[in-house]
C-alpha positions as CSV (number, residue, x, y, z in Angstrom):
1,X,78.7,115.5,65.9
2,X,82.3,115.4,65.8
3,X,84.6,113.0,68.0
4,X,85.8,114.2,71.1
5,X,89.6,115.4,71.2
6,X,91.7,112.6,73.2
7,X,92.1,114.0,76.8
8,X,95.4,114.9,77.2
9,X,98.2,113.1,80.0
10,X,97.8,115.3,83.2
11,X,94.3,114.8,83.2
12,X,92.2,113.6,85.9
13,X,90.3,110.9,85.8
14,X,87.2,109.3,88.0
15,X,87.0,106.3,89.3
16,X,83.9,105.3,90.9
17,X,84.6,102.4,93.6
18,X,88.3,101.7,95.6
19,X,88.9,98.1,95.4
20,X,91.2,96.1,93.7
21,X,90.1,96.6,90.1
22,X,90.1,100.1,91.4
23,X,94.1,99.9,92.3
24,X,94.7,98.8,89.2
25,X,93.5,101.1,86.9
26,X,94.9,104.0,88.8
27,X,97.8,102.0,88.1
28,X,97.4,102.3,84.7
29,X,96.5,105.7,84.1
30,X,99.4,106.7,86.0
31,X,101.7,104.9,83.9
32,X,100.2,106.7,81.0
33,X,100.5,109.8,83.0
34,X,97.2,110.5,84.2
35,X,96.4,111.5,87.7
36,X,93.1,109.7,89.3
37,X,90.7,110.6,91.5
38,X,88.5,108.0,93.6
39,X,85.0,108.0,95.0
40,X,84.7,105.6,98.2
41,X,83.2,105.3,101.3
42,X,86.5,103.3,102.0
43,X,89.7,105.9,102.7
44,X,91.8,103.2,103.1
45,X,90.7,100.4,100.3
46,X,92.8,99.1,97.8
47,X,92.2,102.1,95.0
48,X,92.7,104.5,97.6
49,X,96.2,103.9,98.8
50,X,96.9,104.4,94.7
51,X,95.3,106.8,93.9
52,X,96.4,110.8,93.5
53,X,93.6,111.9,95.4
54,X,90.2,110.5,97.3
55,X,86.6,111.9,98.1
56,X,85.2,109.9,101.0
57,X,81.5,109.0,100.3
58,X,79.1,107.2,99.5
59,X,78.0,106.7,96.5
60,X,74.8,108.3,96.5
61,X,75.9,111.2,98.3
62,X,74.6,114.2,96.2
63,X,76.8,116.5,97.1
64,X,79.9,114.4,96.8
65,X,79.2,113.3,93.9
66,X,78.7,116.8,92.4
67,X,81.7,117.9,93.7
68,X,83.6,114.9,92.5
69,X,82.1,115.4,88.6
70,X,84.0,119.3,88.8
71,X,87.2,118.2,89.2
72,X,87.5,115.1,86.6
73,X,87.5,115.1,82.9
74,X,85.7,111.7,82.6
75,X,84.6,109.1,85.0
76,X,84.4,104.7,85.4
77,X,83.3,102.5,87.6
78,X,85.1,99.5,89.0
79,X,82.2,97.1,90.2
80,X,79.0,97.0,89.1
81,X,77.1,97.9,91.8
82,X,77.7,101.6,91.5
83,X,74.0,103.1,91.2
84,X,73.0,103.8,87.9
85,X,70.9,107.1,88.9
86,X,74.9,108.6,89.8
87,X,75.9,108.0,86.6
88,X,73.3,109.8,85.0
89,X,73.6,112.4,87.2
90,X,77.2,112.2,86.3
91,X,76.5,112.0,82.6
92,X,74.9,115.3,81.9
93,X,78.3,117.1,82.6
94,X,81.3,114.5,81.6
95,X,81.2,111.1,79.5
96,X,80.8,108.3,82.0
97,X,81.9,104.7,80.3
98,X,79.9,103.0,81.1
99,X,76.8,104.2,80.6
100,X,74.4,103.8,83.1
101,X,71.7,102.5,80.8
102,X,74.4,99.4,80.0
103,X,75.1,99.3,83.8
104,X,71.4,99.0,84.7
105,X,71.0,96.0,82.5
106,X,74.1,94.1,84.2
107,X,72.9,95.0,87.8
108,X,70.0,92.8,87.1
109,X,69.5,89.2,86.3
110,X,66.1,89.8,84.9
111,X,66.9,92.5,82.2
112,X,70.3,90.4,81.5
113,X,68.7,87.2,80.8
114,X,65.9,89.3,78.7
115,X,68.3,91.4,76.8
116,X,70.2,88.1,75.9
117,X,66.8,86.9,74.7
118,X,65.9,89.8,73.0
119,X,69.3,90.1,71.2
120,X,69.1,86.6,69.7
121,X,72.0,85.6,71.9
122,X,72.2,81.9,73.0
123,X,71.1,81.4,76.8
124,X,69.9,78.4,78.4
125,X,66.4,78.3,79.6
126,X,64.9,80.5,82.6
127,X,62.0,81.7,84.2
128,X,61.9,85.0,86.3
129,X,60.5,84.9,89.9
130,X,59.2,87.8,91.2
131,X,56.6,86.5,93.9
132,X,55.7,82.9,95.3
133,X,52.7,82.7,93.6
134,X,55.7,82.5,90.0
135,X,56.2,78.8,91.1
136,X,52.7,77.4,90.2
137,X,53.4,78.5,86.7
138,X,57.1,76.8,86.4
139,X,57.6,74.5,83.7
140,X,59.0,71.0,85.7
141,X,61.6,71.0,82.5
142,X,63.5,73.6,84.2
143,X,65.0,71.5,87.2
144,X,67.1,70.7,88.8
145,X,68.1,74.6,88.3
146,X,70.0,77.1,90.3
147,X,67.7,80.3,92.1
148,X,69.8,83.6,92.3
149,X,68.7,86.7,93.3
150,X,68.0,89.5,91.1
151,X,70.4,92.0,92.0
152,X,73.8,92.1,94.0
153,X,74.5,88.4,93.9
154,X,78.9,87.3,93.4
155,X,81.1,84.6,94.0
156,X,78.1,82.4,94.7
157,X,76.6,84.5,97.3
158,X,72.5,84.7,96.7
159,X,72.3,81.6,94.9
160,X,70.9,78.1,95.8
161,X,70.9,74.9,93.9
162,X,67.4,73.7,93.8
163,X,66.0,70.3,92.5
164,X,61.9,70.8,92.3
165,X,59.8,73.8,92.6
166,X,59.2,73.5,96.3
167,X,63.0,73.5,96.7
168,X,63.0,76.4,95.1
169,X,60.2,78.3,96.7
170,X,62.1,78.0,99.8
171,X,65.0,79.4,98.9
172,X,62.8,82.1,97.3
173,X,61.6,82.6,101.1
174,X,65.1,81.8,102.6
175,X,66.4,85.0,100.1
176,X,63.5,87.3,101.8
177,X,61.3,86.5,98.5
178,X,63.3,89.6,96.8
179,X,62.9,89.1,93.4
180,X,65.1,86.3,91.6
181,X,65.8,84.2,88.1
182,X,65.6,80.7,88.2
183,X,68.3,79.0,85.7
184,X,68.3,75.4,84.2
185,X,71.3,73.5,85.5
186,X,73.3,73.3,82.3
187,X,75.5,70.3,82.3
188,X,78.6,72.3,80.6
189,X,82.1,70.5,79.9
190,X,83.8,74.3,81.1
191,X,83.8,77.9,81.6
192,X,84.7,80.5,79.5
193,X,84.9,84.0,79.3
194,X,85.5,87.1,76.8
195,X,87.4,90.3,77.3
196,X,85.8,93.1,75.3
197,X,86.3,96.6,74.7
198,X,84.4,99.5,72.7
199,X,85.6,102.4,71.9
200,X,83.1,105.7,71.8
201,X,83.4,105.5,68.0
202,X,82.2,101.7,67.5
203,X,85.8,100.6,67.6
204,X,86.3,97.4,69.2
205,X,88.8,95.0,70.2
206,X,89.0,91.3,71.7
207,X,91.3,89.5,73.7
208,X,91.9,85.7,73.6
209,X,89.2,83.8,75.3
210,X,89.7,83.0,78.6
211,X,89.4,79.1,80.2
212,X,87.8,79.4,84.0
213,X,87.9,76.8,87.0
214,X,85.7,77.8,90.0
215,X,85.9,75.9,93.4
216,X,82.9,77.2,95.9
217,X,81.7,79.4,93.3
218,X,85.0,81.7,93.2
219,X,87.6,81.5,90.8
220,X,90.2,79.6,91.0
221,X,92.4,79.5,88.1
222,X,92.0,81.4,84.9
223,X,93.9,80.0,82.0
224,X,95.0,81.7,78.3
225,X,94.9,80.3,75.8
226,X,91.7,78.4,76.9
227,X,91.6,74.7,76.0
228,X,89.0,74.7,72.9
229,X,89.1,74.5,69.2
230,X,89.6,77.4,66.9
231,X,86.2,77.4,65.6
232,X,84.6,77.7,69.1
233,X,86.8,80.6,70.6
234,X,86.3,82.5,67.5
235,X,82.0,82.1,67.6
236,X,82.9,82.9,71.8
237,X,84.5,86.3,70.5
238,X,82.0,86.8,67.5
239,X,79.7,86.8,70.4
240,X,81.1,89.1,73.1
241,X,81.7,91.5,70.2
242,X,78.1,91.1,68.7
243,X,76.9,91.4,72.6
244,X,79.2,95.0,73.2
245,X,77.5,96.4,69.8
246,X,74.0,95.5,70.7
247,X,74.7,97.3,74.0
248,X,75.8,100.1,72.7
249,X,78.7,99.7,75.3
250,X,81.5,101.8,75.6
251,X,84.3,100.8,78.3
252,X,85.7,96.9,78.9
253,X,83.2,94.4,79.7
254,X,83.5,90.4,80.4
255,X,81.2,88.2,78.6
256,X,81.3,84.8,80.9
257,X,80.1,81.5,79.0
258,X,79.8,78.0,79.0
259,X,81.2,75.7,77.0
260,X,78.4,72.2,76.3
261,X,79.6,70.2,73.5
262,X,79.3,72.7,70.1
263,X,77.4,74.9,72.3
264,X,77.9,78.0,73.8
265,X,75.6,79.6,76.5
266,X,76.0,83.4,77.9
267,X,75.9,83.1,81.8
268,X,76.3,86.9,82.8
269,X,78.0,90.0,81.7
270,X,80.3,92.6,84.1
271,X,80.5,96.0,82.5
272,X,83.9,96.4,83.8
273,X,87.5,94.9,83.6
274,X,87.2,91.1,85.1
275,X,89.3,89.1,88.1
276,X,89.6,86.1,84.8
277,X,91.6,89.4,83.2
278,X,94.2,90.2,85.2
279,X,96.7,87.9,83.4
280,X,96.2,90.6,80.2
281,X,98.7,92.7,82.7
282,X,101.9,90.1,81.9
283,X,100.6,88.8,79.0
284,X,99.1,90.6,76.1
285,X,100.3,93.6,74.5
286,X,97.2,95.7,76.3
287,X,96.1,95.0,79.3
288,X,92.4,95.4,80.2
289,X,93.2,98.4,82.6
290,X,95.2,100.1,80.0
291,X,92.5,99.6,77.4
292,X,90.0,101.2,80.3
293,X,92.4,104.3,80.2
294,X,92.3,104.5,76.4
295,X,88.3,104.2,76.4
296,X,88.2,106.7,78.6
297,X,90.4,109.6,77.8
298,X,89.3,108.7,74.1
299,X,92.8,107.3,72.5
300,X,93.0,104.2,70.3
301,X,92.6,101.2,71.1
302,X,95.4,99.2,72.0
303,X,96.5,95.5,70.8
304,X,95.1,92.8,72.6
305,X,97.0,89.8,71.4
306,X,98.5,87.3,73.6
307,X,102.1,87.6,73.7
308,X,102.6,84.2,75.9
309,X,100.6,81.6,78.1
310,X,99.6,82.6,80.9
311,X,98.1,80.8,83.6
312,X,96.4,83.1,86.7
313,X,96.2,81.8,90.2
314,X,93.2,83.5,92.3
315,X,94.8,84.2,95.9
316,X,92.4,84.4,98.8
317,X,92.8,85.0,102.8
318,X,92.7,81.5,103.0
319,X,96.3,81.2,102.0
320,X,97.3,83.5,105.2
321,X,95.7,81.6,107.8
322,X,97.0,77.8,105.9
323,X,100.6,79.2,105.6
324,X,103.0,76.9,107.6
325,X,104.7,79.7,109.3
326,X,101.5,81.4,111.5
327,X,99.9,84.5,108.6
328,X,103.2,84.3,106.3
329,X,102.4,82.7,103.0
330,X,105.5,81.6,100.8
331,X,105.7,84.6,98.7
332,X,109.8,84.2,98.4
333,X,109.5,81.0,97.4
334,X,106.7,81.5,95.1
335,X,108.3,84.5,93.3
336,X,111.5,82.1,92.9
337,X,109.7,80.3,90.0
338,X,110.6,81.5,87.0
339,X,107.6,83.7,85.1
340,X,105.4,84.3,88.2
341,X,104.0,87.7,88.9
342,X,102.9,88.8,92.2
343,X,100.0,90.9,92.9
344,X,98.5,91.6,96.2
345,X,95.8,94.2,96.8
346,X,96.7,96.1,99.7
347,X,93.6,94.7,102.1
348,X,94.2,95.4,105.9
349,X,93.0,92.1,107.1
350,X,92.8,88.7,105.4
351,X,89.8,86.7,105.6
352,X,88.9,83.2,104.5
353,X,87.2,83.5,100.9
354,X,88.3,87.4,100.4
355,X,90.1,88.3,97.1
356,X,93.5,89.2,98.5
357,X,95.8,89.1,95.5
358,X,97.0,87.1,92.2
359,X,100.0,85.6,90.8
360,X,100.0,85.2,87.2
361,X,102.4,82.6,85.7
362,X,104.1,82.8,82.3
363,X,106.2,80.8,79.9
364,X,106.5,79.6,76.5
365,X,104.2,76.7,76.3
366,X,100.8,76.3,78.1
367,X,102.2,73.2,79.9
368,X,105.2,74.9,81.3
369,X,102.8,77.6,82.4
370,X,100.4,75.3,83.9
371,X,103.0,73.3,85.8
372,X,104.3,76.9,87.5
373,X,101.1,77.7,88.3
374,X,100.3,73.8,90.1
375,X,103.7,74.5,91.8
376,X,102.5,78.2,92.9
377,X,99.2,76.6,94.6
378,X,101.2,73.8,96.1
379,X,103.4,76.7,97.8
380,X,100.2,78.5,99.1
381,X,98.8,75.2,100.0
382,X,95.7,76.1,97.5
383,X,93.7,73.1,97.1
Protein backbone atom coordinates (compact mmCIF):
# COMPACT_ATOMS: atom_id res chain seq x y z
CA UNK A 1 0.00 0.00 0.00
CA UNK A 2 1.46 3.15 -0.78
CA UNK A 3 2.52 5.95 1.88
CA UNK A 4 0.19 8.51 2.72
CA UNK A 5 0.87 12.02 1.04
CA UNK A 6 2.19 14.51 3.87
CA UNK A 7 -0.84 16.62 4.97
CA UNK A 8 -0.39 19.79 3.89
CA UNK A 9 -0.02 23.36 6.36
CA UNK A 10 -3.58 24.61 6.74
CA UNK A 11 -4.70 21.45 7.83
CA UNK A 12 -6.51 20.64 10.83
CA UNK A 13 -5.46 18.57 13.33
CA UNK A 14 -7.09 16.66 16.46
CA UNK A 15 -6.07 16.70 19.64
CA UNK A 16 -7.80 14.56 22.04
CA UNK A 17 -7.31 15.99 25.78
CA UNK A 18 -6.77 20.14 26.72
CA UNK A 19 -4.03 20.17 29.21
CA UNK A 20 -0.74 21.35 29.18
CA UNK A 21 0.86 18.81 26.82
CA UNK A 22 -2.26 19.73 24.93
CA UNK A 23 -1.12 23.70 24.79
CA UNK A 24 1.90 22.74 23.57
CA UNK A 25 1.41 20.92 20.72
CA UNK A 26 -1.11 23.29 19.36
CA UNK A 27 1.75 25.41 19.80
CA UNK A 28 3.63 23.55 17.57
CA UNK A 29 1.45 22.80 14.85
CA UNK A 30 0.73 26.37 14.69
CA UNK A 31 4.19 27.35 14.19
CA UNK A 32 4.36 24.88 11.37
CA UNK A 33 1.11 26.31 10.16
CA UNK A 34 -1.40 24.03 11.12
CA UNK A 35 -4.72 24.93 12.74
CA UNK A 36 -5.88 22.54 15.76
CA UNK A 37 -8.84 21.44 16.92
CA UNK A 38 -9.43 20.14 20.67
CA UNK A 39 -11.72 17.62 22.30
CA UNK A 40 -12.35 18.48 26.16
CA UNK A 41 -14.83 18.52 28.63
CA UNK A 42 -12.64 21.49 29.89
CA UNK A 43 -13.55 24.97 27.64
CA UNK A 44 -11.18 26.71 29.49
CA UNK A 45 -7.98 24.24 30.10
CA UNK A 46 -4.71 24.86 29.09
CA UNK A 47 -5.09 23.43 25.22
CA UNK A 48 -8.07 25.25 24.93
CA UNK A 49 -7.08 28.79 25.36
CA UNK A 50 -4.46 27.74 22.31
CA UNK A 51 -6.12 26.17 20.26
CA UNK A 52 -7.99 27.38 16.85
CA UNK A 53 -11.09 25.83 17.77
CA UNK A 54 -12.76 23.50 20.67
CA UNK A 55 -15.59 20.77 20.93
CA UNK A 56 -16.78 20.66 24.52
CA UNK A 57 -17.22 16.94 25.62
CA UNK A 58 -16.47 14.27 27.01
CA UNK A 59 -14.60 11.87 25.74
CA UNK A 60 -16.94 9.18 25.21
CA UNK A 61 -19.53 11.34 23.91
CA UNK A 62 -20.63 9.49 20.58
CA UNK A 63 -21.77 12.12 18.94
CA UNK A 64 -19.09 14.49 19.64
CA UNK A 65 -16.75 12.55 18.83
CA UNK A 66 -18.15 11.75 15.39
CA UNK A 67 -18.56 15.12 14.67
CA UNK A 68 -15.04 15.95 15.84
CA UNK A 69 -13.45 13.05 13.42
CA UNK A 70 -15.38 15.21 10.11
CA UNK A 71 -13.62 18.06 10.54
CA UNK A 72 -9.80 16.95 11.21
CA UNK A 73 -7.41 15.27 8.97
CA UNK A 74 -5.70 13.16 11.67
CA UNK A 75 -6.07 12.99 15.40
CA UNK A 76 -3.60 12.49 19.00
CA UNK A 77 -4.00 12.26 22.29
CA UNK A 78 -2.25 14.18 25.01
CA UNK A 79 -2.72 11.85 28.18
CA UNK A 80 -3.18 8.48 28.30
CA UNK A 81 -6.27 8.07 29.70
CA UNK A 82 -8.20 8.88 26.59
CA UNK A 83 -10.43 5.62 26.07
CA UNK A 84 -9.16 3.35 23.71
CA UNK A 85 -12.78 2.24 22.23
CA UNK A 86 -12.71 6.43 20.83
CA UNK A 87 -9.82 5.78 19.04
CA UNK A 88 -10.99 2.94 17.25
CA UNK A 89 -14.02 4.45 16.62
CA UNK A 90 -11.86 7.25 15.38
CA UNK A 91 -9.58 5.02 13.50
CA UNK A 92 -11.88 3.67 10.87
CA UNK A 93 -12.13 7.14 9.15
CA UNK A 94 -8.64 9.17 9.93
CA UNK A 95 -5.15 7.72 11.21
CA UNK A 96 -5.13 8.16 15.00
CA UNK A 97 -1.22 8.05 16.41
CA UNK A 98 -1.49 6.44 18.60
CA UNK A 99 -3.09 3.56 18.05
CA UNK A 100 -5.46 2.53 20.37
CA UNK A 101 -4.23 -1.07 20.55
CA UNK A 102 -0.62 0.69 21.84
CA UNK A 103 -2.74 2.95 24.11
CA UNK A 104 -4.57 0.02 25.70
CA UNK A 105 -1.41 -1.64 26.68
CA UNK A 106 0.03 1.66 28.48
CA UNK A 107 -3.47 2.33 30.27
CA UNK A 108 -2.73 -0.88 32.09
CA UNK A 109 -0.03 -2.03 34.47
CA UNK A 110 -0.88 -5.62 33.88
CA UNK A 111 -0.53 -5.79 30.00
CA UNK A 112 2.61 -3.25 30.43
CA UNK A 113 4.47 -5.32 32.73
CA UNK A 114 3.41 -8.56 30.46
CA UNK A 115 4.22 -7.08 27.18
CA UNK A 116 7.74 -6.06 28.70
CA UNK A 117 7.91 -9.73 29.62
CA UNK A 118 6.82 -11.06 26.56
CA UNK A 119 9.13 -8.80 24.50
CA UNK A 120 12.25 -9.98 26.25
CA UNK A 121 12.61 -6.49 27.74
CA UNK A 122 14.39 -6.19 31.25
CA UNK A 123 11.82 -5.59 34.17
CA UNK A 124 12.24 -6.25 37.70
CA UNK A 125 10.13 -8.83 39.29
CA UNK A 126 6.19 -8.67 39.78
CA UNK A 127 3.18 -10.40 40.51
CA UNK A 128 -0.41 -9.19 39.27
CA UNK A 129 -3.24 -8.92 41.86
CA UNK A 130 -6.48 -9.25 40.77
CA UNK A 131 -8.43 -10.45 43.98
CA UNK A 132 -7.34 -11.02 47.76
CA UNK A 133 -7.32 -14.47 47.50
CA UNK A 134 -3.67 -13.44 44.82
CA UNK A 135 -1.76 -12.90 48.17
CA UNK A 136 -1.70 -16.49 49.43
CA UNK A 137 0.20 -17.40 46.31
CA UNK A 138 2.97 -14.41 46.59
CA UNK A 139 6.36 -15.31 46.58
CA UNK A 140 7.91 -13.55 50.07
CA UNK A 141 11.02 -12.68 47.56
CA UNK A 142 9.02 -9.92 46.29
CA UNK A 143 8.93 -7.50 49.39
CA UNK A 144 9.31 -4.99 50.56
CA UNK A 145 7.55 -3.96 47.07
CA UNK A 146 5.31 -1.07 46.00
CA UNK A 147 1.21 -2.07 45.21
CA UNK A 148 -0.29 0.32 42.34
CA UNK A 149 -3.34 0.12 40.88
CA UNK A 150 -3.96 -1.24 37.52
CA UNK A 151 -5.21 1.57 35.66
CA UNK A 152 -5.20 5.52 36.12
CA UNK A 153 -2.55 5.70 38.69
CA UNK A 154 0.27 9.22 38.26
CA UNK A 155 2.43 11.23 40.23
CA UNK A 156 2.27 8.65 42.97
CA UNK A 157 -1.36 8.58 43.31
CA UNK A 158 -2.77 4.79 43.62
CA UNK A 159 0.35 3.41 44.98
CA UNK A 160 1.44 2.18 48.44
CA UNK A 161 4.73 1.09 49.69
CA UNK A 162 4.25 -2.22 51.29
CA UNK A 163 6.72 -4.44 53.38
CA UNK A 164 4.88 -8.10 53.76
CA UNK A 165 1.89 -9.57 52.06
CA UNK A 166 -0.58 -8.44 54.76
CA UNK A 167 0.73 -4.94 54.18
CA UNK A 168 -0.17 -5.25 50.97
CA UNK A 169 -3.51 -6.86 51.13
CA UNK A 170 -4.59 -3.87 52.87
CA UNK A 171 -3.72 -1.52 50.65
CA UNK A 172 -5.35 -3.94 48.13
CA UNK A 173 -8.62 -3.32 50.25
CA UNK A 174 -7.68 0.42 51.08
CA UNK A 175 -7.59 0.85 46.82
CA UNK A 176 -11.31 -0.80 46.79
CA UNK A 177 -9.59 -4.27 45.83
CA UNK A 178 -9.64 -2.93 41.97
CA UNK A 179 -7.31 -4.81 40.35
CA UNK A 180 -3.42 -3.96 40.89
CA UNK A 181 0.53 -5.04 40.17
CA UNK A 182 2.65 -5.63 42.93
CA UNK A 183 6.37 -4.45 42.10
CA UNK A 184 9.67 -5.49 43.90
CA UNK A 185 11.31 -2.42 45.47
CA UNK A 186 14.31 -2.08 43.23
CA UNK A 187 17.14 -0.39 44.97
CA UNK A 188 18.15 1.83 41.83
CA UNK A 189 21.17 4.38 41.96
CA UNK A 190 18.68 6.89 39.49
CA UNK A 191 16.05 7.49 37.06
CA UNK A 192 16.05 7.64 33.57
CA UNK A 193 13.92 8.10 30.79
CA UNK A 194 13.87 7.89 26.77
CA UNK A 195 12.23 10.09 24.28
CA UNK A 196 11.06 8.09 21.22
CA UNK A 197 9.42 8.66 18.10
CA UNK A 198 8.08 6.40 15.10
CA UNK A 199 7.19 7.43 12.16
CA UNK A 200 4.16 5.53 10.07
CA UNK A 201 6.82 4.04 7.86
CA UNK A 202 9.14 2.38 10.68
CA UNK A 203 11.27 5.48 10.76
CA UNK A 204 12.51 6.36 14.15
CA UNK A 205 14.38 8.79 16.06
CA UNK A 206 15.84 9.16 19.68
CA UNK A 207 16.62 11.94 21.84
CA UNK A 208 19.41 12.04 24.52
CA UNK A 209 18.42 10.12 27.50
CA UNK A 210 16.97 11.94 30.15
CA UNK A 211 18.33 11.98 34.14
CA UNK A 212 15.04 12.28 36.52
CA UNK A 213 14.75 13.41 40.35
CA UNK A 214 11.34 12.80 41.91
CA UNK A 215 10.40 14.27 45.41
CA UNK A 216 6.75 12.92 46.62
CA UNK A 217 6.57 10.90 43.59
CA UNK A 218 6.41 14.05 41.09
CA UNK A 219 9.12 15.30 39.21
CA UNK A 220 11.28 17.47 40.24
CA UNK A 221 14.16 18.17 38.01
CA UNK A 222 14.84 16.63 34.63
CA UNK A 223 18.37 16.86 33.60
CA UNK A 224 20.15 16.39 29.71
CA UNK A 225 22.57 15.10 29.29
CA UNK A 226 21.83 12.54 32.07
CA UNK A 227 24.79 11.61 34.32
CA UNK A 228 25.81 8.00 32.97
CA UNK A 229 28.41 6.43 30.86
CA UNK A 230 28.18 6.16 27.15
CA UNK A 231 27.68 2.49 27.06
CA UNK A 232 24.55 2.68 29.30
CA UNK A 233 22.62 5.64 27.52
CA UNK A 234 23.23 4.01 24.33
CA UNK A 235 21.63 0.16 25.62
CA UNK A 236 18.76 2.89 27.37
CA UNK A 237 18.11 4.13 23.70
CA UNK A 238 18.70 0.58 22.00
CA UNK A 239 15.92 -0.18 24.33
CA UNK A 240 13.24 2.50 23.90
CA UNK A 241 13.79 2.01 20.13
CA UNK A 242 13.59 -1.91 20.36
CA UNK A 243 10.41 -1.21 22.73
CA UNK A 244 8.56 1.46 19.93
CA UNK A 245 9.23 -1.35 17.09
CA UNK A 246 7.83 -4.23 19.14
CA UNK A 247 4.83 -1.99 19.66
CA UNK A 248 4.34 -1.27 16.49
CA UNK A 249 4.03 2.44 17.79
CA UNK A 250 3.58 5.31 15.77
CA UNK A 251 3.55 8.92 17.64
CA UNK A 252 6.22 10.03 20.58
CA UNK A 253 6.32 7.85 23.49
CA UNK A 254 8.57 8.03 26.94
CA UNK A 255 10.26 4.94 28.02
CA UNK A 256 10.97 5.62 31.91
CA UNK A 257 13.86 3.39 33.48
CA UNK A 258 15.96 2.76 36.26
CA UNK A 259 19.33 2.88 36.47
CA UNK A 260 20.99 -0.28 39.23
CA UNK A 261 24.59 -0.62 38.76
CA UNK A 262 25.06 -2.09 34.89
CA UNK A 263 21.41 -2.62 34.94
CA UNK A 264 18.71 -1.21 33.43
CA UNK A 265 14.99 -1.93 34.41
CA UNK A 266 11.76 -0.53 32.27
CA UNK A 267 9.33 1.08 34.93
CA UNK A 268 6.40 2.29 32.58
CA UNK A 269 5.85 3.59 29.22
CA UNK A 270 3.42 6.98 28.26
CA UNK A 271 2.45 6.84 24.65
CA UNK A 272 2.67 10.49 24.38
CA UNK A 273 5.20 13.50 24.67
CA UNK A 274 6.54 13.44 28.48
CA UNK A 275 6.65 16.38 31.42
CA UNK A 276 10.90 14.95 31.62
CA UNK A 277 10.59 16.34 27.64
CA UNK A 278 9.85 19.61 27.74
CA UNK A 279 13.45 20.81 27.91
CA UNK A 280 13.65 19.23 23.91
CA UNK A 281 11.68 22.82 23.37
CA UNK A 282 15.09 25.07 24.09
CA UNK A 283 17.30 22.48 23.56
CA UNK A 284 17.45 20.10 20.75
CA UNK A 285 17.03 20.75 17.31
CA UNK A 286 13.30 19.03 17.46
CA UNK A 287 11.32 19.25 20.11
CA UNK A 288 9.00 16.35 21.12
CA UNK A 289 5.81 18.49 20.15
CA UNK A 290 7.20 19.35 16.82
CA UNK A 291 8.20 15.73 16.21
CA UNK A 292 4.28 14.90 17.30
CA UNK A 293 3.26 17.32 14.44
CA UNK A 294 5.56 15.59 11.89
CA UNK A 295 4.21 11.98 12.97
CA UNK A 296 1.03 13.13 12.46
CA UNK A 297 0.65 15.02 9.34
CA UNK A 298 3.21 12.37 7.89
CA UNK A 299 6.53 14.63 7.29
CA UNK A 300 9.99 13.55 8.20
CA UNK A 301 11.25 13.17 11.04
CA UNK A 302 13.11 15.87 12.48
CA UNK A 303 16.75 15.87 14.35
CA UNK A 304 16.73 15.22 17.75
CA UNK A 305 20.25 16.07 18.95
CA UNK A 306 20.91 18.07 21.85
CA UNK A 307 22.16 21.37 20.85
CA UNK A 308 23.11 22.41 24.71
CA UNK A 309 22.54 21.32 28.48
CA UNK A 310 19.68 21.75 29.73
CA UNK A 311 18.48 21.39 33.00
CA UNK A 312 14.32 21.47 33.60
CA UNK A 313 12.77 22.76 36.78
CA UNK A 314 9.12 21.19 37.46
CA UNK A 315 6.95 24.28 38.76
CA UNK A 316 4.02 23.37 40.92
CA UNK A 317 1.19 25.56 42.84
CA UNK A 318 3.24 25.22 45.58
CA UNK A 319 5.49 27.99 44.46
CA UNK A 320 2.30 30.47 44.51
CA UNK A 321 1.18 29.97 47.91
CA UNK A 322 5.42 29.91 49.33
CA UNK A 323 6.16 33.09 47.28
CA UNK A 324 7.32 35.93 49.80
CA UNK A 325 5.02 38.45 48.33
CA UNK A 326 1.22 36.77 49.08
CA UNK A 327 0.52 34.44 45.30
CA UNK A 328 3.43 36.30 43.38
CA UNK A 329 6.26 33.96 42.70
CA UNK A 330 9.73 35.63 41.48
CA UNK A 331 9.23 35.27 37.87
CA UNK A 332 11.27 38.68 37.07
CA UNK A 333 13.89 37.70 38.97
CA UNK A 334 13.94 34.24 37.74
CA UNK A 335 13.78 35.15 34.07
CA UNK A 336 16.89 37.62 34.88
CA UNK A 337 19.26 34.53 34.86
CA UNK A 338 20.80 34.13 31.95
CA UNK A 339 19.43 30.82 29.70
CA UNK A 340 16.09 30.30 31.65
CA UNK A 341 12.91 29.79 29.81
CA UNK A 342 9.63 30.35 31.31
CA UNK A 343 6.66 28.30 30.67
CA UNK A 344 3.46 28.49 32.58
CA UNK A 345 0.33 26.57 31.57
CA UNK A 346 -2.43 28.87 31.69
CA UNK A 347 -4.35 27.02 34.95
CA UNK A 348 -6.98 29.28 36.58
CA UNK A 349 -6.14 28.38 40.10
CA UNK A 350 -2.94 27.10 41.62
CA UNK A 351 -2.97 24.31 43.95
CA UNK A 352 -0.34 22.59 46.12
CA UNK A 353 1.09 19.55 44.00
CA UNK A 354 -0.63 20.73 40.46
CA UNK A 355 1.66 21.00 37.46
CA UNK A 356 1.53 24.74 36.82
CA UNK A 357 4.46 25.41 34.59
CA UNK A 358 8.38 24.93 33.79
CA UNK A 359 11.44 26.75 33.51
CA UNK A 360 14.09 25.10 31.54
CA UNK A 361 17.69 26.34 32.02
CA UNK A 362 20.46 26.37 29.44
CA UNK A 363 24.11 26.98 29.07
CA UNK A 364 27.18 25.70 27.74
CA UNK A 365 28.26 23.23 30.31
CA UNK A 366 26.12 20.94 32.46
CA UNK A 367 27.41 22.71 35.63
CA UNK A 368 26.64 26.08 34.55
CA UNK A 369 23.21 24.75 33.69
CA UNK A 370 22.78 23.07 36.93
CA UNK A 371 23.82 25.93 39.05
CA UNK A 372 20.89 28.23 37.05
CA UNK A 373 18.57 25.83 37.62
CA UNK A 374 19.64 25.50 41.85
CA UNK A 375 19.47 29.37 41.62
CA UNK A 376 15.86 29.10 39.79
CA UNK A 377 14.50 26.78 42.77
CA UNK A 378 16.04 28.97 45.37
CA UNK A 379 13.91 31.94 43.78
CA UNK A 380 10.70 29.86 43.93
CA UNK A 381 11.61 28.67 47.25
CA UNK A 382 11.46 24.91 45.70
CA UNK A 383 12.88 22.64 48.12
Amino acid sequence: MAARAALPPGSWLGCLGGGQLGRMFVHAAQAMGYKVLVLDPDAKGPAAQAADDIVVAAYDDAAAIAAFGKRVAAVTTEFENVPAATLETLAATIPTRPSASAVRIAQDRRKEKRFFATNDLPIGAFAVIESASDFSALDPSLFPAILKTAALGYDGKGQSRVAHPVAARDAFLQFGETPCVLEQLIDFDLEISVLVARGSEGDIRVWPVQENEHVGGILDLTIVPARIDEALRERAQSLAMKLVAALDYVGVLCVEMFVAGDELLLNEIAPRPHNSGHYTIEACVTSQFEQQVRVLADLPLGDTSLVQPAVMVNVLGDVWFDAPTPMQPAWAEVLAIPGAHLHLYGKAEARRARKMGHVTCTADTLEATLNRASRVKQLLRIE
